[in-house]
Structures are given as C-alpha cells and as structure tokens.
Steps between C-alpha positions, in 0.01 A plus 500: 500500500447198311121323548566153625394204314331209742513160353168362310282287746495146452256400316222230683469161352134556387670917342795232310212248363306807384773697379587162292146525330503838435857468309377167296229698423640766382749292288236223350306843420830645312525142337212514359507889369820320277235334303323816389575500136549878450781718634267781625220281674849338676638836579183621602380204765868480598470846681121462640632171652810655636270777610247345715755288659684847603193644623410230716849390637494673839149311594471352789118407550526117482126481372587785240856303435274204426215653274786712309645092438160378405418792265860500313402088516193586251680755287744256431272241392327713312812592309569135426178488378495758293898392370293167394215625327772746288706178425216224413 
C-alpha cells in the first residue's frame, strides 16, 4: 500500500519573512561567487554554499535560524571584501 502524502503546513508569517531572508541570502551570496575570477574558486564556493544551505534547511530553532542569517551575513561581506581588494 501506497504511503500517503499530507500536504506541507502553512508556513507562519514570521517562517515566510524568514524563509524570504534565507533565499536572498542565499542568492546575493551566489551573486557574488559570479565575481570570483577563476573557474575553480567559482566551482568550488558554488558547492560549499549550496552545501551549508542543504545542511541547514530543515532548522527550525528561530534563534539558530537567526544566527545561521547573521553568520552567512558576515561571510558574505567578507567575500565582497575580499572580491574588492582582488579588483583594486
């Protein structure tokens, strides 16, 4: 006998909001990997981004949810950073 599938569980307003940051997160993050001049270094921060995104999708801590924001916050940043010293 088939397993039945139940419908996914609305999401709360404050789950949509942060669900919103994660995923502009994730894609300014991606945006900025584009910049990365060589094809390996791409490749290579392309799959630890996709990565830690994966292993942290089924969180549900809203402190953790928030610190996992902040931290991938700095990373970013620190990728731009690094993008700009490269380029100047």
């Amino acid at each position: 006998m088939a397993a039945s599938r139940l419908p996914p569980a609305a999401l709360t307003l404050k789950q949509f909001l942060r669900r919103q940051q994660v995923l502009q997160l994730y894609r300014r993050i991606l945006q900025a990997i584009r910049q990365v001049p060589t094809e390996t270094d791409r490749q290579y921060l392309k799959e630890w981004a996709r990565e830690e995104f994966k292993r942290n999708k089924n969180a549900t801590d809203e402190d953790a949810i928030r610190m996992m924001i902040t931290q991938g916050n700095m990373q970013l940043r620190e990728l731009e950073r690094t993008l700009q010293l490269a380029n100047s």
